[in-house]
N, C-alpha and C positions, 0 to 999 in steps of 0.2 A: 577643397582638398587638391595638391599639390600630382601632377600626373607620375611623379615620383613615387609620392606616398600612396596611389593608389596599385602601384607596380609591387611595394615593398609587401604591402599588404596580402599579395595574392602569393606569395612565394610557399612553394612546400617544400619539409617540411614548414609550417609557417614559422614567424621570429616571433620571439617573445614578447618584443615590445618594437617599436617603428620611431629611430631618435629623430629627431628636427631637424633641420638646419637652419641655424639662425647664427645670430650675429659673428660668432666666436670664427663658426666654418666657413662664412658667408668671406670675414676678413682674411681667412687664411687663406682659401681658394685663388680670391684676387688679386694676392700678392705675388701665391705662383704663378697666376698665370704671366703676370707683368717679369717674371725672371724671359732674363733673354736666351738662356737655355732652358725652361722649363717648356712643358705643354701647354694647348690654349685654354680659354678658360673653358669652352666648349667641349673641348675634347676631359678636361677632368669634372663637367657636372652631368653629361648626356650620355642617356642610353642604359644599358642595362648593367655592362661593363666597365662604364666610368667607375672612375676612382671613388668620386661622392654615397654613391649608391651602392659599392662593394663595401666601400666602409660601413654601410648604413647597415646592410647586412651582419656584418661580424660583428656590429656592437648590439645592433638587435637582437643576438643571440644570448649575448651577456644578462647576466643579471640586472632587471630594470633598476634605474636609482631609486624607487616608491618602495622598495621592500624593504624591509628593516635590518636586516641581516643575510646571510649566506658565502657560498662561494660557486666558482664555474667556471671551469679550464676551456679552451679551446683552440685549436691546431690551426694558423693562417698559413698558407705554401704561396710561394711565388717560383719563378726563374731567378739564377743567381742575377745578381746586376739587375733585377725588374721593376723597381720600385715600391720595394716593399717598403722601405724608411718612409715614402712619400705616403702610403695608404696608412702606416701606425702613425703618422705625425695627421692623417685626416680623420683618424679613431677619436684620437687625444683632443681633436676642438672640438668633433661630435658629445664627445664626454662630456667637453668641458660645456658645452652649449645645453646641456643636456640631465645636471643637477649631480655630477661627480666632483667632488670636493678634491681627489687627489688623485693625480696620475704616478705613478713608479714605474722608470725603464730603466731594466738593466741591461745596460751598454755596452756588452761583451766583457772578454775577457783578459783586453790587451788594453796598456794605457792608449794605446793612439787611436785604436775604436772609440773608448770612451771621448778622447776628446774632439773624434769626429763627428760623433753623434751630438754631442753637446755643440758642438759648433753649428750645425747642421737645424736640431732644433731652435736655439738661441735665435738666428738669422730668421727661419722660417715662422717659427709660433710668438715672436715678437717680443723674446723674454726681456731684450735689454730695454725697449719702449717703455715696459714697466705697469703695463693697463690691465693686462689680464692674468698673471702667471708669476709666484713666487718663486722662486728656483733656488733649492740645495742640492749641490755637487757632492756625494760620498759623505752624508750628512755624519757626526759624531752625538755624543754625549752635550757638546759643549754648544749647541743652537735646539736644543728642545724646547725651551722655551720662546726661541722664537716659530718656531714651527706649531706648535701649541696655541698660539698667537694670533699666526695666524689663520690656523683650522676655526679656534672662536671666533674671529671673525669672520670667517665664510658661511657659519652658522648663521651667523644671525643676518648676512646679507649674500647668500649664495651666487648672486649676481655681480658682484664684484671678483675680486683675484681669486683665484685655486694656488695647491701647493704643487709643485712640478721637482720631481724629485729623481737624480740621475745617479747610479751606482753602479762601479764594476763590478762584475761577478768574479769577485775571489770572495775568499772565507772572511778575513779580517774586516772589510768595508760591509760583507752580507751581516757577520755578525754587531756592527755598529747598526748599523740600520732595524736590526731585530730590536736591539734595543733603544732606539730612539720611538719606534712604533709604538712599542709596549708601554710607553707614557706620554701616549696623545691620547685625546679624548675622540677616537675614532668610533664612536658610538655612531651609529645613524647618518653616518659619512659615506658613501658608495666611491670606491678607490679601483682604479683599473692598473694593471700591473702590466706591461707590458717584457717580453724576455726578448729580447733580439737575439737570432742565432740561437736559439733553443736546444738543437738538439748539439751544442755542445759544451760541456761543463755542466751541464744543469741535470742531467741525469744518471740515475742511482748504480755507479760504478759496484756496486756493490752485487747486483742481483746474480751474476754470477755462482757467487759463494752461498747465497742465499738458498739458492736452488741447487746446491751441493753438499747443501747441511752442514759448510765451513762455518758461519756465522749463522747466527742469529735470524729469526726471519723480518726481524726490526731493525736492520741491519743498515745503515745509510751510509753513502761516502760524503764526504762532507760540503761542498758546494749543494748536494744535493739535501742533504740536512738541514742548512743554511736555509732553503729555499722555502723549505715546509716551513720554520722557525718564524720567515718573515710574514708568511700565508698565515699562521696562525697567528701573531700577532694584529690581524685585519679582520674586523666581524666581519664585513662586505666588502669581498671584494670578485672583481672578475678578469683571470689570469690570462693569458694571451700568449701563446708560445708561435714565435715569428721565425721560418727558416727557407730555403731553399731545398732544403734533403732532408724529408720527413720521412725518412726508412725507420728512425731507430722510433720517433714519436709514435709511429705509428702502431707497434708491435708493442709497447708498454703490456708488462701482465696488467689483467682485469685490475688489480688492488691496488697499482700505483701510485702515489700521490698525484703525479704529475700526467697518468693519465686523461687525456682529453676527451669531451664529452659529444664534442662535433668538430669539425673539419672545414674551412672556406677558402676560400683561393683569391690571390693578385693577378689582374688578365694583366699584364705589360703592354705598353699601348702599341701605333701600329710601326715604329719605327725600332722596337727593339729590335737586338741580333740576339740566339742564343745557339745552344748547340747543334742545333739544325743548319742554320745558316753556313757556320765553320765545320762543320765535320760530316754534313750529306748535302748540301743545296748547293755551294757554289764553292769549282774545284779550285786547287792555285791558291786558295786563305791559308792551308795549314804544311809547311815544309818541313821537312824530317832531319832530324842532327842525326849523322852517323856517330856508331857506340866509338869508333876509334877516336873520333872528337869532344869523349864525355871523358875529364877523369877519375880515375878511380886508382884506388892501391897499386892494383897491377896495370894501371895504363897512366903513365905520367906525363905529362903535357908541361911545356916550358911555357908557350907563350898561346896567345889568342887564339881559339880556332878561325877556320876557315870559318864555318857556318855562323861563328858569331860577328866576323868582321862583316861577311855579307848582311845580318840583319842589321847591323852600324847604318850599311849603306842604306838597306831601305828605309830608315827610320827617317836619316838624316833628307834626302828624296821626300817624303811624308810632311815630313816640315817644311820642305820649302813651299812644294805644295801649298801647303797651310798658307803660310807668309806673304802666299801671293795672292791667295784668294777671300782670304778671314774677311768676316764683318768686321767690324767695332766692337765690341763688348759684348761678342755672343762666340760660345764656341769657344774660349779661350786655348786651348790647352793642348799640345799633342807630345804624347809621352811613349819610351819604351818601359819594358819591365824584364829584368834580369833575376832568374831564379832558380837556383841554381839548386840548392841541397838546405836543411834547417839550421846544420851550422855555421855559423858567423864566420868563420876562418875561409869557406870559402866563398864568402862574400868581399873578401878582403882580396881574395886574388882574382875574382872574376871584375872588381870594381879596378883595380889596377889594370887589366887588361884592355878595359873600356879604356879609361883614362887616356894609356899610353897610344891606342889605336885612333880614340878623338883628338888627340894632339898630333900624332903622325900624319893623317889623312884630312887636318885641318890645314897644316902648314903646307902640306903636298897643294889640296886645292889652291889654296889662296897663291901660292907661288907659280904654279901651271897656269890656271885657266883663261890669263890671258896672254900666256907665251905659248901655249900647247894646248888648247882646248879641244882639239881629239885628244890628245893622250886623258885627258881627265873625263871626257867624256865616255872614254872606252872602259874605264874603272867603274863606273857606275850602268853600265849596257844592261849587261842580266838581269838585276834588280829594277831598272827601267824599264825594260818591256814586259819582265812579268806586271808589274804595276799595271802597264798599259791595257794588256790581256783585262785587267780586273776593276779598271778604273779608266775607262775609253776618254775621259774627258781632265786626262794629267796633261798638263802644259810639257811644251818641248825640254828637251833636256838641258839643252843651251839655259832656258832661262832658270832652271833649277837650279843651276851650279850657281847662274849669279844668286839667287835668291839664297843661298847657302853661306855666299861670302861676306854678303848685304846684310842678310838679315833672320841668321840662323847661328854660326858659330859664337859669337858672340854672346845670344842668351842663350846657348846648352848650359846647364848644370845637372853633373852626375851626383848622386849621393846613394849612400848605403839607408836603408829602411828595417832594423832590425834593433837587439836590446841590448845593444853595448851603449855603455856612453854617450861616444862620440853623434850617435845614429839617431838619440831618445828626441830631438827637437822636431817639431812637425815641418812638412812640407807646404812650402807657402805660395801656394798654384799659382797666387797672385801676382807674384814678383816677379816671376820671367815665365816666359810660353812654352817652354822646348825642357823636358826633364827626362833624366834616363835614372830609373830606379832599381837598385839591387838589393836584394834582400831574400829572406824565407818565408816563416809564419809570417813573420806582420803582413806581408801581403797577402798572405792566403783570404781566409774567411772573411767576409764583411770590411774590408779594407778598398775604399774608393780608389782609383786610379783617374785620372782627369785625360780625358784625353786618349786613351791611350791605345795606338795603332800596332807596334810593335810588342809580340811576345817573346823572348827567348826563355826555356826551359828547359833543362837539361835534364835535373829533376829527374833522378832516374824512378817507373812504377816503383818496385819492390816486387818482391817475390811473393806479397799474399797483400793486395793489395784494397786498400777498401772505394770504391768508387763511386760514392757521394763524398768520402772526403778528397779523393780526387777532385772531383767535382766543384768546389769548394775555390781550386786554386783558380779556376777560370775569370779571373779579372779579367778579361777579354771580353765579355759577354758585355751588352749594356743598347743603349740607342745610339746605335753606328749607321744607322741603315745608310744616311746618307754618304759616308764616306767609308764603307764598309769595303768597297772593294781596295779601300789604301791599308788595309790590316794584314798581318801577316801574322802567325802561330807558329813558332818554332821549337818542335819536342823529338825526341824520339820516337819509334814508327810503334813500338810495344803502346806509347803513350797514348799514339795517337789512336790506335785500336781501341784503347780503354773508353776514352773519350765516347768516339761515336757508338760502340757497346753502350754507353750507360745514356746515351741519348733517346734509344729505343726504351730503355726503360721510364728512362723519365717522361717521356709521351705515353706511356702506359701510365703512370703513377696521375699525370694532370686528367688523362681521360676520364679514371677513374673515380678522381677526385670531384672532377664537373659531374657523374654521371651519381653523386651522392654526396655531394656536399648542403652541408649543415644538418645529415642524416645521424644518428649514433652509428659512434665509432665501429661496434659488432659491424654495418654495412658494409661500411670502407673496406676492414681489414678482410672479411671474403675475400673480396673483389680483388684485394692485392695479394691475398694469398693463391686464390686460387688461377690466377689468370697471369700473373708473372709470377707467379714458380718460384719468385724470390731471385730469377737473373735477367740483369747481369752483375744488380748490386750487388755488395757486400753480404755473406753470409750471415752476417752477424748485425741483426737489424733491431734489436730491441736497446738500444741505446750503449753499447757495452765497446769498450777500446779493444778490450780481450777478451776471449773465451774461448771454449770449446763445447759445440753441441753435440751433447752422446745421447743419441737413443736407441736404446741398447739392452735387447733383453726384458724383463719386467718392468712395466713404468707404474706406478700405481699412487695415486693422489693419497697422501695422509690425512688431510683433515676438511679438505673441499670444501665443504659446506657451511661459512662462519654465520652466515642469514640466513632468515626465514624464508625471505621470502626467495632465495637463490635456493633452498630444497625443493620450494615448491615449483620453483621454474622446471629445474629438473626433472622434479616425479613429471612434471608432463612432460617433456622431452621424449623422458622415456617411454612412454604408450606410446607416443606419438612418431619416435624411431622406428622403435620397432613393428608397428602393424604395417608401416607402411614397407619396411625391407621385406615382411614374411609374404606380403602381396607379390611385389616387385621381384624378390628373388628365390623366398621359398619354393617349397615348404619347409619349417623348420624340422630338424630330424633328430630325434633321438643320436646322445652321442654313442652309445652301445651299439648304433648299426657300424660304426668305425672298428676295427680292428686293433687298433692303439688305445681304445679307452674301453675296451669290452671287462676289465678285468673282472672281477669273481662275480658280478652281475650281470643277468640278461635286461634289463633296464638304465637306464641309468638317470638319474636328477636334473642334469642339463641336455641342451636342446641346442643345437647347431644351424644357423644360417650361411649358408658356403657361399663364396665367391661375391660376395659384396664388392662392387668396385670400390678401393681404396679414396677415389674420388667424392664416390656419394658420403663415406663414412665421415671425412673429412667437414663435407660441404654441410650434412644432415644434424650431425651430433657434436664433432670435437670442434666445430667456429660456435657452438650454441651453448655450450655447459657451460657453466656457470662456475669457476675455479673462484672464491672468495677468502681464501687462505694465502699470506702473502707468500712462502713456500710454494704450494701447491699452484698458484698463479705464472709464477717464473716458471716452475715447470710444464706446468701449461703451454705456456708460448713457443718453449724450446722444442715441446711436442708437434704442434704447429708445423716450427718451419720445419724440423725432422721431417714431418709427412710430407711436408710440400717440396723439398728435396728431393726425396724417394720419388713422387710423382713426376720431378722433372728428368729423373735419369730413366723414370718406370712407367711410362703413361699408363699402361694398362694394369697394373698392379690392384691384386684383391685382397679382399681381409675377407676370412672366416667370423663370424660373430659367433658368441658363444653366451645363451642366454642361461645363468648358473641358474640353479634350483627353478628350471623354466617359469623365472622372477618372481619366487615364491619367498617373500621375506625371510631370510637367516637371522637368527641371535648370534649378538654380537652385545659387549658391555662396554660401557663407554670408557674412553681413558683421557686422564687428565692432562695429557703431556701436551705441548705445541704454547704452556701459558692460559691452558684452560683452565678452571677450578672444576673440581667435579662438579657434574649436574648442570652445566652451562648445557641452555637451549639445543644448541648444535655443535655439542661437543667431536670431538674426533673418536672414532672406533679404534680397540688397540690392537686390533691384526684386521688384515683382507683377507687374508687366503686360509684355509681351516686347517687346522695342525690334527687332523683323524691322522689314525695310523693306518688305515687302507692303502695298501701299495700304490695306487691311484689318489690322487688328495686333487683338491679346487687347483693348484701351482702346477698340477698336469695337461691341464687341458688350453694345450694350444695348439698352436701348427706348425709343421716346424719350417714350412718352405714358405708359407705367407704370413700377413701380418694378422696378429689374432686381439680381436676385440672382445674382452668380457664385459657383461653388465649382469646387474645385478642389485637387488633391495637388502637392505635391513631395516630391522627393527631393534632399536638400542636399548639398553637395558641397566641398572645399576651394579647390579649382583652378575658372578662368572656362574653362566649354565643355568641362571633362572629365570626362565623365560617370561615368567611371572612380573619381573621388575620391568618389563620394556614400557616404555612410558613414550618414548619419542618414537614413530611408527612408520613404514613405508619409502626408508632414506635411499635413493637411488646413488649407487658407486661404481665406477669402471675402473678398470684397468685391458692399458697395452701394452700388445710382445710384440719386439722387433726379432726375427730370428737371424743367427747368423752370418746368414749367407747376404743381409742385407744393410748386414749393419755397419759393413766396410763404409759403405756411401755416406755414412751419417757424423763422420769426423769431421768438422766442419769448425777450422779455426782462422778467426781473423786476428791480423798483427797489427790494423788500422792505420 
């Protein structure tokens, strides 16, 4: 046994199963390592953090290929730029090594992702060689039969080719692929699905409404629909959701389809840069565009700004650099990036700008620098000694210019990066060294930049801003280490705050992750609820573009309970809350000793725990219940982060508990609404709260200046008022009040 395999073995939780490495990963490893930009082979098989062994990890957690059927979701996080293509394209040969007949990766959501990923594995997993790997691109109706083909024959020789299957995530191509699935004979086939970029497009825009009783609680938006579609068309398979900004995957209600079942992580090896590096470790990376420099409606700008001609210069500086120092066939590439706003139009004039400035300051150098070479070297001063400050080992300035005139201006090429037309042709890094790219989304998410030392962003926040999809645009990020002090970041100073805000969080989100990975999810989501607060990201973290979270008043679960075995979770939750608050904060008191609830009785049915920290409450009972209703699940969550907002403005914030009928089971009869038929297992109850006409009713008893926690049992029944019918015994139910005075705090909308 392999000192690897006897590593994988000891890990807790333990994996499920321990893949191999042989031939398949064995040839892919050695090919990267032989890339002349790649890592060595050493650094991707050794240690605990290697690539080989993280992979080994995430697929170990999968569903073994020996089982006959099933499925299993699971959540990969890296750093943007970290190498998460390189650890799912090291899953995919473990798979393949490893008695998985089909791999599916869906390739993002833009053509030019897709065909960079395609490009990307094609090169690396060896697809055009032809030895191991059949490959359909956005497969149709019209090759099932070859695909069909050849799944029977991986059957009968598993050791030969697998099917390698690449799709963009829109509707049309998910729904081609649904159907092409649903007429293969994937019996006994174990298939890994891989989602790149996860949490975007692939989750349930829907939940929302869902949890607002707009729709339906079956409710899907359609990528998201699409996904389930393709998941159930697959007896076995094990899903794999790949992202850098696991905020929304994370918070999925309990019921989700796409809820993940465990959590592992991409370490980036030791020469990545990410937001640390530029935005707290080392000052001089990130420079600030004044707002009077950004246009906008009311600020119109004719020509170039200042702050954009100066990043021109430092680019053009960067590449000589380059020009002077390059290997041979390593390293190729050093690019800027211009990004301006999502609209294409002004892409159109920020590319003109470049344009007219690279032509002006071409023909200036080439004409000056040997009639006037101070004059041209005083045009480039600032941007050379900051340089210097951050890269002590840039050659003199003198020979940069020549290197500019030599062996720079000539292969610049500027181009737009967006979905007009003219823009849709890929970028061919191969074909000259020096690239200046403009553009919006296509660069944002999952969009490689080669090279690339220069940022401009003007790119104004927004005014409700979400900061993992900030995060998002930082193509910046990647392994610079060694020429990191030649990079420059240019945004505005709102942006730049953003930035290093969501850096602390994201060291929180990785620590976390390390500190419970490959644990169930219930672990993680604590730890992220309760220990960042939920800032400085995005309010809005359960996968959703829009929303607004109210909690507000009454919150009370409708049907909670669709399993069995989630009631019985519960009924023990609840002893097990409670004796422990009555120890810890008791005693429990009679609500009759209150003045507010004394009404026509000197006793009264419920029982009062004061001053529970709203912390314990949170920590003890709402991260542990069991919400298995897709309804009630969404609301769940929204509960969640409610609380956990209220705790970041309120640290010391209490809840009253309020134990009804001092948990002495109430009749209640069951009701058939939510899609239930009467008489289901665990059906939903058709009221909470008791319609007595006692001026005092169960809807009374709260607080009105803190948060109020009721719990409470039933016992259900078929018939209204006889007691006699209750058949399903001992159901444990809560309900929370938010009062007024707290529930300003809890508006909480994201514009994404």
């Amino acid at each position: 046994m392999t000192t690897s395999i006897k590593i994988l073995k000891t890990i807790k939780p333990p994996l499920r199963w321990v893949p191999e490495r042989r031939d398949f990963t064995e040839e892919f490893l050695q090919s990267k390592s032989k890339d002349p930009n790649g890592p060595s082979y050493d650094d991707l098989v050794t240690g605990e953090d290697s690539v080989l062994q993280e992979a080994q990890r995430i697929l170990g957690r999968c569903l073994p290929p020996t089982e006959s059927s099933g499925r299993e979701t699971g959540l990969v996080v890296g750093y943007v730029q970290s190498g998460k293509t390189m650890s799912f394209e090291t899953v995919i040969s473990l798979a393949r090594d490893n008695g998985y007949g089909m791999v599916i990766v869906f390739a993002g959501t833009k053509k030019n992702l897709r065909e960079q990923s395609e490009d990307r594995l094609t090169k690396d997993l060896g697809i055009d060689e032809g030895d191991n790997w059949y490959h359909f691109s956005n497969p149709t109706k019209a090759v099932i039969n070859q695909i069909e083909d050849k799944i029977e024959a991986w059957k009968k020789r598993p050791a030969k080719k697998a099917v390698l299957v690449t799709v963009l995530k829109q509707v049309d191509h998910l729904d081609n692929l649904a159907s092409v699935l649903k007429k293969l004979p994937l019996d006994r086939v174990p298939v890994l699905i891989i989602d790149d970029e996860s949490d975007q497009a692939s989750l349930n825009t829907k939940a929302a409404q869902i949890r607002a009783a707009k729709v339906a609680a079956n409710a899907r938006s359609t990528t998201y629909d699409r996904i389930g579609i393709v998941r159930d068309a697959v007896p076995h398979h094990s899903f794999l959701q790949y992202t850098a900004t696991p905020q929304a995957n994370l918070l999925l209600a309990q019921t989700d389809l796409l809820n993940p079942s465990f959590a592992e992580i991409v370490t980036p090896g030791s020469a990545y840069t990410g937001g640390k590096a530029f935005f707290k470790e080392i000052p001089g990376l990130v420079i600030d565009i004044p707002v009077r420099e950004v246009p906008s409606p009311n600020n119109v700008i004719s020509a170039a700004p200042k702050s954009l001609l100066s990043a021109l210069r430092y680019f053009l500086l960067v590449s000589a650099q380059h020009a002077l120092t390059k290997v041979r066939g390593k390293d190729r590439n050093r690019s800027m990036m211009v990004h301006p706003a999502m609209q294409t139009t002004s892409h159109k004039v920020y590319k003109a700008w470049v344009d007219k400035s690279l032509k002006t300051l071409t023909s200036y150098v080439e004409r000056q620098h040997a009639k006037a070479p101070a004059d041209v070297e005083t045009r480039f001063q600032a941007e050379y000694a900051s340089l210097k400050q951050t890269y002590p080992d840039l050659r003199p300035l003198a020979e940069l210019i020549e290197s500019m005139v030599n062996d720079v201006f000539g292969e610049m090429n500027c181009v737009e990066v967006n979905g007009t037309p003219d823009a849709e042709k890929k970028v061919k890094w191969k074909s000259t060294p020096y690239w200046i790219l403009v553009g919006g989304a296509k660069l944002d998410r999952g969009y490689t930049v080669e090279g690339l030392v220069t940022t401009y962003m003007p790119r104004p926040l927004g005014s409700s801003p979400a900061a993992d999809t900030l995060q998002q645009r930082a193509r910046f990020f990647g392994y610079k280490k060694d020429y990191l002090g030649l990079c420059r970041v240019f945004v505005q100073d709102n942006v730049r705050e953003a930035f290093a805000n969501y850096v602390d969080h994201e060291e929180f989100v990785r620590s976390a992750l390390v500190g419970n990975r490959g644990k169930p999810l219930k672990s993680w989501r604590r730890d992220f609820i309760l220990d960042a607060l939920l800032k400085p990201t995005r309010p809005n973290v359960i996968g959703l573009s829009t929303r607004r979270i109210t909690v507000d008043g009454w919150m009370v679960p409708g049907a909670l309970q669709r399993e069995a075995g989630a009631a019985e979770t519960n009924r023990k939750l609840l002893i097990e809350v409670v004796t422990k608050w009555k120890k810890s904060f008791g005693p429990a008191k009679n609500a009759a000793e209150f003045p507010q609830f004394k009404g026509s009785k000197s006793v009264s049915p419920n029982f009062v725990i004061e001053s529970v920290p709203l912390r314990t409450v949170l920590e003890d009972f709402l991260l542990n219940v069991e919400a298995r209703d897709a309804t009630d699940a969404e609301e769940h969550s929204a509960i969640l982060i409610g609380m956990a907002e209220l705790l970041r403005k309120h640290p010391d914030l209490k809840t009253d508990v309020f134990l009804m009928n001092n948990l002495e089971p109430q009749y209640r009869t069951r009701d058939a609404g939510r899609g239930f038929p009467a008489g289901h297992p665990n059906a939903p109850i058709n009221q909470y709260f008791s319609q007595s006409a006692d001026s005092i009713n169960d809807k009374s008893f709260f607080s009105h200046n803190r948060v109020s926690l009721q719990l409470r049992r039933f016992n259900l029944g078929t018939k209204p008022r006889d007691t006699s019918s209750a058949d399903i015994l001992d159901v444990t139910w809560f309900a929370l009040n938010v009062p007024n005075s707290l529930s300003k705090d809890l508006h909480i909308e994201d514009r994404g």
